[in-house]
ZAKELUM-488704 format. One line per 5 residues: number of its first residue (from 1); their letters; for each residue x, y, z of N, C-alpha, C. Coordinates in nm, 3 decimals, m for minus. Layout:
NUM	A	X Y Z X Y Z X Y Z ~ ...
This chain:
1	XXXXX	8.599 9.210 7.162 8.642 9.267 7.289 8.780 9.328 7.274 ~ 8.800 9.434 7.355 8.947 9.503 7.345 9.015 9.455 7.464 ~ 9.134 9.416 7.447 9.270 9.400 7.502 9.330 9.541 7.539 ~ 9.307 9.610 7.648 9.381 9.735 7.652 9.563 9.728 7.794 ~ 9.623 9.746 7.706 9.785 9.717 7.776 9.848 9.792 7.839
6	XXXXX	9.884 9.870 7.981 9.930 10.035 7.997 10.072 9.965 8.044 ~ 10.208 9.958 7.998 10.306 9.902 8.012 10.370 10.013 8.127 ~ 10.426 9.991 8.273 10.487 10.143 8.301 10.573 10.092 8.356 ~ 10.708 10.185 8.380 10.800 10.117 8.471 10.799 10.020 8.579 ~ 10.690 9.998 8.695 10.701 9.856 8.785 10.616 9.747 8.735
11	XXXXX	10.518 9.831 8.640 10.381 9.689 8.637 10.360 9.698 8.492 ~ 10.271 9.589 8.436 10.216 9.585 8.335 10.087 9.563 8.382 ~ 9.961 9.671 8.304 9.827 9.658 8.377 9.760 9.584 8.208 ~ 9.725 9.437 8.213 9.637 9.415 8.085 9.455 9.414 8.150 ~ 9.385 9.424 8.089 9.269 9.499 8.077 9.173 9.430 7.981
16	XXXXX	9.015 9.378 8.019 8.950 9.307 7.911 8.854 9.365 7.893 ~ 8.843 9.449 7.814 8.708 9.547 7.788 8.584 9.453 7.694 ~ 8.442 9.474 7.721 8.365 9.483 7.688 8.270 9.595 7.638 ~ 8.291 9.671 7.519 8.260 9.825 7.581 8.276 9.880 7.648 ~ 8.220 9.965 7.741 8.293 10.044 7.861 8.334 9.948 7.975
21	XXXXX	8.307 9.803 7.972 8.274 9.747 8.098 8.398 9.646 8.112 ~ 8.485 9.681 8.192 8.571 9.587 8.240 8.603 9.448 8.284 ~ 8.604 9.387 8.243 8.548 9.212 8.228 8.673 9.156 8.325 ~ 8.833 9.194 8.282 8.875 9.156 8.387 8.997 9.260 8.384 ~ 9.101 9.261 8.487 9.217 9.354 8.520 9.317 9.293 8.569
26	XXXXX	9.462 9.234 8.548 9.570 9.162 8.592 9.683 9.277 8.568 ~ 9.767 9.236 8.662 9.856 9.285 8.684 10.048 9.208 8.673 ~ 10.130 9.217 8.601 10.230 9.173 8.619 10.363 9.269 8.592 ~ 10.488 9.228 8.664 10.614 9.304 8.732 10.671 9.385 8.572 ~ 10.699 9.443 8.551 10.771 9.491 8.427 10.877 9.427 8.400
31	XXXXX	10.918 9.358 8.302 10.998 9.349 8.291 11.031 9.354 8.123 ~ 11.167 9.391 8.067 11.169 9.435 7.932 11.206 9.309 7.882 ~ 11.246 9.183 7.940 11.332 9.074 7.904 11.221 8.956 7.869 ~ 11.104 8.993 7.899 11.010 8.901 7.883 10.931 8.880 7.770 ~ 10.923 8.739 7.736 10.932 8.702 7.574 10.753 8.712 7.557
36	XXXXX	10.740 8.702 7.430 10.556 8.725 7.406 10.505 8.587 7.463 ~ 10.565 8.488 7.428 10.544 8.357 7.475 10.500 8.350 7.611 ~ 10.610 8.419 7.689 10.585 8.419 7.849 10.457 8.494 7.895 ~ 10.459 8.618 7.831 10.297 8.687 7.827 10.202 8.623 7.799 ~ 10.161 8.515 7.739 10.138 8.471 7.662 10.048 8.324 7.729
41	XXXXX	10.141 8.280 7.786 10.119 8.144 7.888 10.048 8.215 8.024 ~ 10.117 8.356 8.083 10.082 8.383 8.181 9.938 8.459 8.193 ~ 9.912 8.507 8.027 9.795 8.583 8.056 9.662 8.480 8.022 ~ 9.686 8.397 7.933 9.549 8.274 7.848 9.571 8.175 7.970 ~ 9.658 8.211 8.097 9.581 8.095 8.232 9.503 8.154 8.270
46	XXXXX	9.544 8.303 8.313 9.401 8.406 8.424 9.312 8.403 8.338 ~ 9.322 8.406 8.167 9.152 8.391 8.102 9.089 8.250 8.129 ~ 9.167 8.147 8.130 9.096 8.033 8.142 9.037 8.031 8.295 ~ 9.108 8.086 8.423 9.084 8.070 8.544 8.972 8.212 8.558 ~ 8.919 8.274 8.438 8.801 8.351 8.442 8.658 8.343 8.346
51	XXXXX	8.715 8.231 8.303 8.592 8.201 8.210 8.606 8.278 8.097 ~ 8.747 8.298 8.048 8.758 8.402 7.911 8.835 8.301 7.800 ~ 8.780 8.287 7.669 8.849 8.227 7.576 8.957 8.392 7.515 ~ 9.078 8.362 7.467 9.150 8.417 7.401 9.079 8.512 7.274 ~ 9.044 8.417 7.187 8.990 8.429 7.050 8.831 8.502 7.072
56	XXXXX	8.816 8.573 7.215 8.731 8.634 7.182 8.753 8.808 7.152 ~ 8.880 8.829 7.204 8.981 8.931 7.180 9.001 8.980 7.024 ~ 8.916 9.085 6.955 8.891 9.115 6.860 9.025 9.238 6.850 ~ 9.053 9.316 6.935 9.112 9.458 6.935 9.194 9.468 6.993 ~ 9.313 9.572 7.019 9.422 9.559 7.117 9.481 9.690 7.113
61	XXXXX	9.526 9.749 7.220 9.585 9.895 7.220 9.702 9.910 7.283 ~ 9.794 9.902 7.324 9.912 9.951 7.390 9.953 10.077 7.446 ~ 10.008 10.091 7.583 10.048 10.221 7.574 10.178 10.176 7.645 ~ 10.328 10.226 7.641 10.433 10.194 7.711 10.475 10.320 7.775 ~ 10.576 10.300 7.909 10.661 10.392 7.922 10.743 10.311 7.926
66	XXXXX	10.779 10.188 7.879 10.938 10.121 7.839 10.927 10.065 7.752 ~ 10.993 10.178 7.634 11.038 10.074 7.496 11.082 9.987 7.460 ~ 11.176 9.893 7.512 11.211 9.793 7.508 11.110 9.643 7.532 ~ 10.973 9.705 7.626 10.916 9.577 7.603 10.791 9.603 7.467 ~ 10.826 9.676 7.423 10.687 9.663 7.309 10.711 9.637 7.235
71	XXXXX	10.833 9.547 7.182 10.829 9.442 7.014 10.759 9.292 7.132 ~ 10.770 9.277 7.216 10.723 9.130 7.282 10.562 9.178 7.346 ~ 10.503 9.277 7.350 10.376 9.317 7.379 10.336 9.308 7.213 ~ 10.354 9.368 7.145 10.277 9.380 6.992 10.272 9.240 6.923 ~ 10.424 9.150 6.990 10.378 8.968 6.937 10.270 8.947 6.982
76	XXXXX	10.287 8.984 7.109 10.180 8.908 7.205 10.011 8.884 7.103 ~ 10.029 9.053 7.028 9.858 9.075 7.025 9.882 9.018 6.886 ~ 9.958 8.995 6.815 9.941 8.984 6.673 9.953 8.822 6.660 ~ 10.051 8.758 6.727 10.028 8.589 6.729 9.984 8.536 6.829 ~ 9.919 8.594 6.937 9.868 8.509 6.998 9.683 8.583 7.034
81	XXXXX	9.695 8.676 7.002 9.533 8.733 6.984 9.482 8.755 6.809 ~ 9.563 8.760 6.717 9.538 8.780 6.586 9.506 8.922 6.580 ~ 9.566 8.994 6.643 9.489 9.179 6.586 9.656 9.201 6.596 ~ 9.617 9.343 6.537 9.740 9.431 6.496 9.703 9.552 6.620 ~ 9.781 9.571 6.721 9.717 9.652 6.858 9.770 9.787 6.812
86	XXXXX	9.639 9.893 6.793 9.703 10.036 6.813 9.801 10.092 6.926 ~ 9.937 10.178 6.886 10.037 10.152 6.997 10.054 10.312 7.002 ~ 10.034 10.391 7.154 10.067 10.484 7.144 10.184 10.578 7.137 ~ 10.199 10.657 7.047 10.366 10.712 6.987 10.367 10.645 6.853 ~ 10.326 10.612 6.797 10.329 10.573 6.612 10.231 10.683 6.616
91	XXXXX	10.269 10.668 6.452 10.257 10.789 6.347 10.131 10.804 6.349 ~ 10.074 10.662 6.338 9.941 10.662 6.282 9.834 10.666 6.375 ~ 9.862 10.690 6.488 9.771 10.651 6.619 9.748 10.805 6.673 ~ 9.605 10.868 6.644 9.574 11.026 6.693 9.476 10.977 6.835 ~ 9.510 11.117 6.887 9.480 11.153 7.038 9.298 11.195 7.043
96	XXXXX	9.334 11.258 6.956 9.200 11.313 6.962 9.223 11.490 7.033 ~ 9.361 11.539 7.037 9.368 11.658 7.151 9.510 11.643 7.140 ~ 9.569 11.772 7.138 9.693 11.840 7.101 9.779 11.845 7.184 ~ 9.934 11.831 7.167 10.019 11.794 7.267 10.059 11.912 7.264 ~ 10.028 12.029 7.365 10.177 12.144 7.385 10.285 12.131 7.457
101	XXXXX	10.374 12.039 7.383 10.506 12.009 7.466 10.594 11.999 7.356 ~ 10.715 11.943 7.407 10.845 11.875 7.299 10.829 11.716 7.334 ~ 10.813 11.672 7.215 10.822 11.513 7.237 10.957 11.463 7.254 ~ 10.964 11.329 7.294 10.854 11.262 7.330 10.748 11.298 7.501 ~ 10.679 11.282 7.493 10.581 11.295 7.631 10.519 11.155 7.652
106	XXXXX	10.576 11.066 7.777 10.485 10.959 7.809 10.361 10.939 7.793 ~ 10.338 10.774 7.718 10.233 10.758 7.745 10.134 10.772 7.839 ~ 10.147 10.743 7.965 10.106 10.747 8.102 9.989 10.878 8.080 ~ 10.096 10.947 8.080 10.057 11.132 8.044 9.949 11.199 7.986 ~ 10.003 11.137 7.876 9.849 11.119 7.768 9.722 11.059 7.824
111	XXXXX	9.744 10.939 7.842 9.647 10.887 7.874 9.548 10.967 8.006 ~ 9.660 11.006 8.108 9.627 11.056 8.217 9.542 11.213 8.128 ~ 9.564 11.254 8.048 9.515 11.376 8.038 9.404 11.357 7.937 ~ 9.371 11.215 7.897 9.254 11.237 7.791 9.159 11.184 7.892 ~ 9.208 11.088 7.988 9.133 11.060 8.061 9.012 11.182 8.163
116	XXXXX	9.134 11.254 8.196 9.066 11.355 8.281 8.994 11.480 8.197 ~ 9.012 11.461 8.039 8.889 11.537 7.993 8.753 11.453 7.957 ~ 8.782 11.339 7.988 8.628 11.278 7.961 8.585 11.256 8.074 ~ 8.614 11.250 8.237 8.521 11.285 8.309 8.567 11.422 8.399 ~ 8.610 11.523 8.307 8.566 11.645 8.347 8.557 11.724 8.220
121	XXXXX	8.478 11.711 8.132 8.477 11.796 8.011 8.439 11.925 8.066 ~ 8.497 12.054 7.933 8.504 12.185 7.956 8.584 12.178 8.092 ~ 8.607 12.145 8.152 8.691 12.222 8.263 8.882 12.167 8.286 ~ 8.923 12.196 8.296 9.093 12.224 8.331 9.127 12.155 8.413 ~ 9.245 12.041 8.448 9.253 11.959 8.506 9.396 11.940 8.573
126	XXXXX	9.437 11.892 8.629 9.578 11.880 8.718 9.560 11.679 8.728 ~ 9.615 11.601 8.659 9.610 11.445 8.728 9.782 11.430 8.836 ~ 9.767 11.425 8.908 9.887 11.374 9.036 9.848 11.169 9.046 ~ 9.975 11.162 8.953 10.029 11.071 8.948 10.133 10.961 9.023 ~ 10.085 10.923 9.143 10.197 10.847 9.224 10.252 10.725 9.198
131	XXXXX	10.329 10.725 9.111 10.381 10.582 9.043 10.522 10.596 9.052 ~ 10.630 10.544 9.004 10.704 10.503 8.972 10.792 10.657 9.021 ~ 10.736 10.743 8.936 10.771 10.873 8.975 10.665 10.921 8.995 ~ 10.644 11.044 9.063 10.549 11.116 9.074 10.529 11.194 8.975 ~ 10.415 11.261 8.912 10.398 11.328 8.748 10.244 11.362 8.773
136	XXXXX	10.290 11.528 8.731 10.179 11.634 8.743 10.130 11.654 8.608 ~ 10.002 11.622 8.528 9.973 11.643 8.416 9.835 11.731 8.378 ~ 9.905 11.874 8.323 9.773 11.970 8.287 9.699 11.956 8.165 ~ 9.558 11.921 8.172 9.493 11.901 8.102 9.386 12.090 8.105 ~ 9.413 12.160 7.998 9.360 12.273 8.002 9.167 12.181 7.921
141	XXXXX	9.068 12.301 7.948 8.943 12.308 7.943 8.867 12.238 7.790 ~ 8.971 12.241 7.675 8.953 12.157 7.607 9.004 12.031 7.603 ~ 9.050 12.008 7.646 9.099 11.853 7.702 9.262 11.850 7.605 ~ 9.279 11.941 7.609 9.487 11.931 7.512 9.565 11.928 7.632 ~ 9.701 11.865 7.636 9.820 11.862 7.723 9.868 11.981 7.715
146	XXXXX	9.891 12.026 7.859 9.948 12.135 7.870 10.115 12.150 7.917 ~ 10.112 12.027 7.963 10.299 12.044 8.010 10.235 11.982 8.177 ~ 10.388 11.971 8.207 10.331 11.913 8.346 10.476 11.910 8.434 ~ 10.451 11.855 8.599 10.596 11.844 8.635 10.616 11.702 8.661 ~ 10.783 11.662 8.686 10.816 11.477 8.698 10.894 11.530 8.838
151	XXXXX	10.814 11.445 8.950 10.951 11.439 9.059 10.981 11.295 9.050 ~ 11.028 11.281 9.167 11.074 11.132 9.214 10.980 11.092 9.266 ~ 10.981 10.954 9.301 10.876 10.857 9.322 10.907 10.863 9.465 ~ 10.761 10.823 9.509 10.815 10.814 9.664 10.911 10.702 9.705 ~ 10.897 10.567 9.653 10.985 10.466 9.691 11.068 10.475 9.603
156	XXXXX	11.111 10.574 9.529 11.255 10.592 9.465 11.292 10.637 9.601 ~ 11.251 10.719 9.626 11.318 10.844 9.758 11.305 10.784 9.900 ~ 11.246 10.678 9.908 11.304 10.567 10.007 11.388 10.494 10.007 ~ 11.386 10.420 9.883 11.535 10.343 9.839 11.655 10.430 9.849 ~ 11.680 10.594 9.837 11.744 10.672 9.792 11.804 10.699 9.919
161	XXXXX	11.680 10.731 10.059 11.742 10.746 10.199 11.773 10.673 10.240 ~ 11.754 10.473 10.206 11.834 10.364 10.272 11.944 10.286 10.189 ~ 11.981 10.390 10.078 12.080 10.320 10.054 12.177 10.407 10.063 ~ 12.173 10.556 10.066 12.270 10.674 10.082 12.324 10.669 10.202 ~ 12.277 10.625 10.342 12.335 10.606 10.415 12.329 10.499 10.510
166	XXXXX	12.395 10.479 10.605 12.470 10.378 10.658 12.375 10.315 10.786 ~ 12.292 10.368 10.837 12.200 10.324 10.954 11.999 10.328 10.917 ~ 11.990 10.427 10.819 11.871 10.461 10.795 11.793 10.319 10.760 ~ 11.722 10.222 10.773 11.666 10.140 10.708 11.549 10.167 10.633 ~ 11.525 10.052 10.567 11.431 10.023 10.452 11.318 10.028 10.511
171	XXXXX	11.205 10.131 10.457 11.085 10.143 10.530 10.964 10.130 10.404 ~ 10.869 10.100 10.435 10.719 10.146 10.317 10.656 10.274 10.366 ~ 10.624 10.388 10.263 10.543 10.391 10.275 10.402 10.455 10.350 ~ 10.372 10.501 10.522 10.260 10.489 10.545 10.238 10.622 10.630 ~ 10.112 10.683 10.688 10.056 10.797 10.766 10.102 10.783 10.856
176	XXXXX	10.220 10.859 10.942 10.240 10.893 11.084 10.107 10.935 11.155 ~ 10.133 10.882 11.276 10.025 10.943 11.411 10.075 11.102 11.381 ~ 10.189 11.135 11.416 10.220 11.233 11.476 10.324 11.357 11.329 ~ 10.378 11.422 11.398 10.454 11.506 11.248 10.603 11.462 11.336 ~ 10.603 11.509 11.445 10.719 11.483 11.538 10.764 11.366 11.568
181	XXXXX	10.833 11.305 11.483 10.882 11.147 11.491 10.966 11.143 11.661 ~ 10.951 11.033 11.723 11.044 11.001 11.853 11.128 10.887 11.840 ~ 11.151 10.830 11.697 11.238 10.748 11.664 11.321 10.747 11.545 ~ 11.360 10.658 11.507 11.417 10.695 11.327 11.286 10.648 11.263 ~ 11.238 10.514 11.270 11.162 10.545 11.145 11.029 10.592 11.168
186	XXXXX	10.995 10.623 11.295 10.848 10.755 11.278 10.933 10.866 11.189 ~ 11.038 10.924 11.223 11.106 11.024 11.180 11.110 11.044 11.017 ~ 11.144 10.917 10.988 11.133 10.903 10.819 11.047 10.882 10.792 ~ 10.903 10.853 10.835 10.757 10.837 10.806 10.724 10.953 10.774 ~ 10.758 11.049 10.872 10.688 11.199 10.900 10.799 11.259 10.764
191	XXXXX	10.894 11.234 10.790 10.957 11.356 10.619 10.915 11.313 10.520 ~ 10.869 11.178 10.491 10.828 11.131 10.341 10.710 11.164 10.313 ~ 10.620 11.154 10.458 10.482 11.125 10.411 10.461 11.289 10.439 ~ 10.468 11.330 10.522 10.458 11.534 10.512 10.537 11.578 10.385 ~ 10.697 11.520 10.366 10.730 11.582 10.254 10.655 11.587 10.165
196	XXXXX	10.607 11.488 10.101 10.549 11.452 9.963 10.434 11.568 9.966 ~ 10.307 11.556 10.050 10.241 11.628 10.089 10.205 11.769 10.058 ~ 10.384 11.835 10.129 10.426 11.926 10.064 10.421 12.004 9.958 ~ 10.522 11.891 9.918 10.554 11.900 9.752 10.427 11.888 9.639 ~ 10.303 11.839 9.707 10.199 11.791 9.620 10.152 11.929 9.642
201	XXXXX	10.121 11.959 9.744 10.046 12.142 9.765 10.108 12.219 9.700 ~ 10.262 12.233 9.748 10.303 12.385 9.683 10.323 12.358 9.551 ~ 10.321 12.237 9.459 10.344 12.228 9.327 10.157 12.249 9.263 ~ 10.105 12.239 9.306 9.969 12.229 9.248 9.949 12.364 9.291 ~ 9.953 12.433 9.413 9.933 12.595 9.393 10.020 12.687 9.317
206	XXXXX	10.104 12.606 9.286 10.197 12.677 9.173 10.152 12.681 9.037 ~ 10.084 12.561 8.985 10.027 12.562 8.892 9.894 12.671 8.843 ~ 9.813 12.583 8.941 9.669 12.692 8.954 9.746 12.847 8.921 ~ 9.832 12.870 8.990 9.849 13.061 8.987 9.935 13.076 8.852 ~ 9.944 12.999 8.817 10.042 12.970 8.691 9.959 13.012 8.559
211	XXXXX	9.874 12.892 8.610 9.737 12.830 8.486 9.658 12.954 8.467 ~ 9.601 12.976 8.601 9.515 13.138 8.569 9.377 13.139 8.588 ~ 9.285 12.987 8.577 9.190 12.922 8.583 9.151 12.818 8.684 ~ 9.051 12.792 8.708 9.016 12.701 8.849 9.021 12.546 8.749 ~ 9.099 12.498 8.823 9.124 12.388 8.773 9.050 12.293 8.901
216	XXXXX	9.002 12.110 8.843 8.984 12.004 8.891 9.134 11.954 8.928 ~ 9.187 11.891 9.051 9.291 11.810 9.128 9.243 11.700 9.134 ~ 9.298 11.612 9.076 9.260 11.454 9.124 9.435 11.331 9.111 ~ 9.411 11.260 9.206 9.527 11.198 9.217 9.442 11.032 9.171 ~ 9.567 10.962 9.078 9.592 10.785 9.048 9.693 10.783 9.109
221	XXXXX	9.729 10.671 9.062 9.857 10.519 9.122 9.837 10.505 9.212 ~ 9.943 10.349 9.242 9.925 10.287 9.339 9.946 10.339 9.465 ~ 9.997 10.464 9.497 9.993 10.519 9.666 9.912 10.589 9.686 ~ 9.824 10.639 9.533 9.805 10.776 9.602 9.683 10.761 9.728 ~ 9.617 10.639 9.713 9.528 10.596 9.843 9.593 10.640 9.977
226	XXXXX	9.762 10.576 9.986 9.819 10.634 10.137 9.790 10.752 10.122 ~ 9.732 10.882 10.065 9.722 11.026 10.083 9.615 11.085 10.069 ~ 9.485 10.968 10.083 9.361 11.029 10.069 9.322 11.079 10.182 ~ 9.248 11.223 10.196 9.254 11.254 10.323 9.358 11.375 10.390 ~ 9.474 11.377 10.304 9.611 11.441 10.427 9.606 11.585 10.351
231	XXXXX	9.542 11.589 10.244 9.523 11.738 10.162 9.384 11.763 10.100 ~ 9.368 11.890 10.159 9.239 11.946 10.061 9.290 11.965 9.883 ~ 9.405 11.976 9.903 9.422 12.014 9.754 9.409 11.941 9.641 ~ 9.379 11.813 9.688 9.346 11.632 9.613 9.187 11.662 9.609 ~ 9.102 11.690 9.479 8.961 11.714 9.522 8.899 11.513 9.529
236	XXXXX	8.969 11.453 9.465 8.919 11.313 9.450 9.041 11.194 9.386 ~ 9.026 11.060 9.426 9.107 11.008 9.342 9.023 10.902 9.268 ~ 9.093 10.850 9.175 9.047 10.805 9.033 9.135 10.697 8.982 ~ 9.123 10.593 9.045 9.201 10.475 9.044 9.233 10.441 8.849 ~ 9.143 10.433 8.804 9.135 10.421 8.669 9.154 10.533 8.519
241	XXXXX	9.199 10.645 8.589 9.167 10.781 8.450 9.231 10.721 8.358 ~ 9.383 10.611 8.406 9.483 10.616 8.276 9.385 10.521 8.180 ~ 9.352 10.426 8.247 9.283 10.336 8.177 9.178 10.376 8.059 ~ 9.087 10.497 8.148 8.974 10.558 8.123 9.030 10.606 7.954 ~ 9.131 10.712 7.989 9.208 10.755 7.849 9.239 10.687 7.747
246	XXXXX	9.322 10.522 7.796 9.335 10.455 7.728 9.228 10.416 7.636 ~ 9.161 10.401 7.712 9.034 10.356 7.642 8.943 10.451 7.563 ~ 8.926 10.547 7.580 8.879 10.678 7.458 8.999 10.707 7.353 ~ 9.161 10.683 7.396 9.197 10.686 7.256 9.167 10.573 7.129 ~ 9.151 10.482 7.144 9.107 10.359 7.089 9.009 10.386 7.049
251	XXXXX	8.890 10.441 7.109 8.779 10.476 7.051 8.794 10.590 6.958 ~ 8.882 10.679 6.976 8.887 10.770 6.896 8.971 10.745 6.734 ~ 9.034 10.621 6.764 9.109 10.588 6.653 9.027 10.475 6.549 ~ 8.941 10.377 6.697 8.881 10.313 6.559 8.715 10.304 6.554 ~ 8.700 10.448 6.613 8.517 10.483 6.586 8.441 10.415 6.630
């Protein structure tokens, strides 16, 4: 069975594959300070509290967007699962599909763009990424990276309006009734949640006229659910592509 790891700035997503079939999915806080040990204790309880022995963990893959925790992720798989985990960004670890950028380019990215050529082969892709930051990733018709854009995260840009100034408070998050706020925080509901909105349309019709080709739109992460619905320009979302990717590079590396 494969161990698949997507390390990203708030979460760590570990993953228990059975072939294509997902056996189980946990979630824990990022942190770079955390020893393999601690991974370690915290992940062989949720297998025991799922009916999973350790040692049935044959394989292991990694993908980070924080370097600092992947010498205590690669213990993890090598003394306490016995495999040596393919890690994406080494030398030796191919995509399967060509990066047109300047490295380095997040893992996330990758993943997000191999993902979205295996369930949209032959066709051209846009993944809208609501995580940590927000991240636009073009996957052209053969499934290669095309470049992409990074804004801010939405709860960066909440933290950003309640800590810049002096009355605004700390809000999550969610769909206004209305566009016309009649308070402060309808008010900041309606600029975040229309802003973003925005910014998701006119950056994706920028692309398309950019690109030249009819591209597939599909949005992951954890918000992009608050925005299902508020744009035609989102054709679907896809809770899993990074995973999905993750998981065809592995296949592509060890056949």
């Amino acid at each position: 069975m494969l161990l698949a790891i997507n390390a990203n700035n708030t979460n760590i997503k570990f993953s228990l594959y059975d072939g294509d079939k997902a056996l189980g999915e946990w979630r824990q806080h990022t942190s770079a300070t955390r020893t393999a040990d601690e991974h370690a204790v915290w992940l062989t309880q949720l297998f025991d509290l799922n009916g999973f022995d350790r040692k049935m963990v044959t394989d292991a893959i990694i993908a980070t967007t924080v370097p600092q925790a992947l010498f205590n992720l690669r213990r993890l798989c090598s003394y306490y699962f016995n495999t040596e985990p393919i890690v994406l960004g080494d030398e030796s670890t191919t995509y399967g599909m060509q990066v047109h950028a300047r490295p380095p380019v997040g893992a996330d990215r990758i993943c997000n763009t191999v993902g979205a050529s295996v369930l949209y082969p032959n066709e051209a892709a846009v993944v809208v990424d609501f995580g940590t930051a927000t991240t636009f990733d073009v996957a052209d018709e053969v499934g290669d990276y095309r470049g992409g854009v990074i804004a801010p995260g939405i709860n960066l840009s909440l933290e950003a309006l309640h800590n810049a100034t002096a009355l605004l408070p700390r809000i999550v998050v969610a769909r206004p009734e209305k566009v016309i706020g009649t308070d402060t925080v309808a008010c900041m509901h309606s600029g975040v949640f229309w802003g973003y909105v925005g910014l998701v349309e006119g950056i994706v019709n920028r692309i398309r006229a950019e690109f030249g080709k009819p591209m597939k739109i599909v949005s992951t992460g954890g918000l992009a659910p608050v925005f299902e619905g508020a744009t035609d320009v989102i054709e679907a979302n896809v809770p899993d592509i990074t995973m999905r990717g993750l998981l065809e590079i592995y296949r592509r590396n060890r056949g």
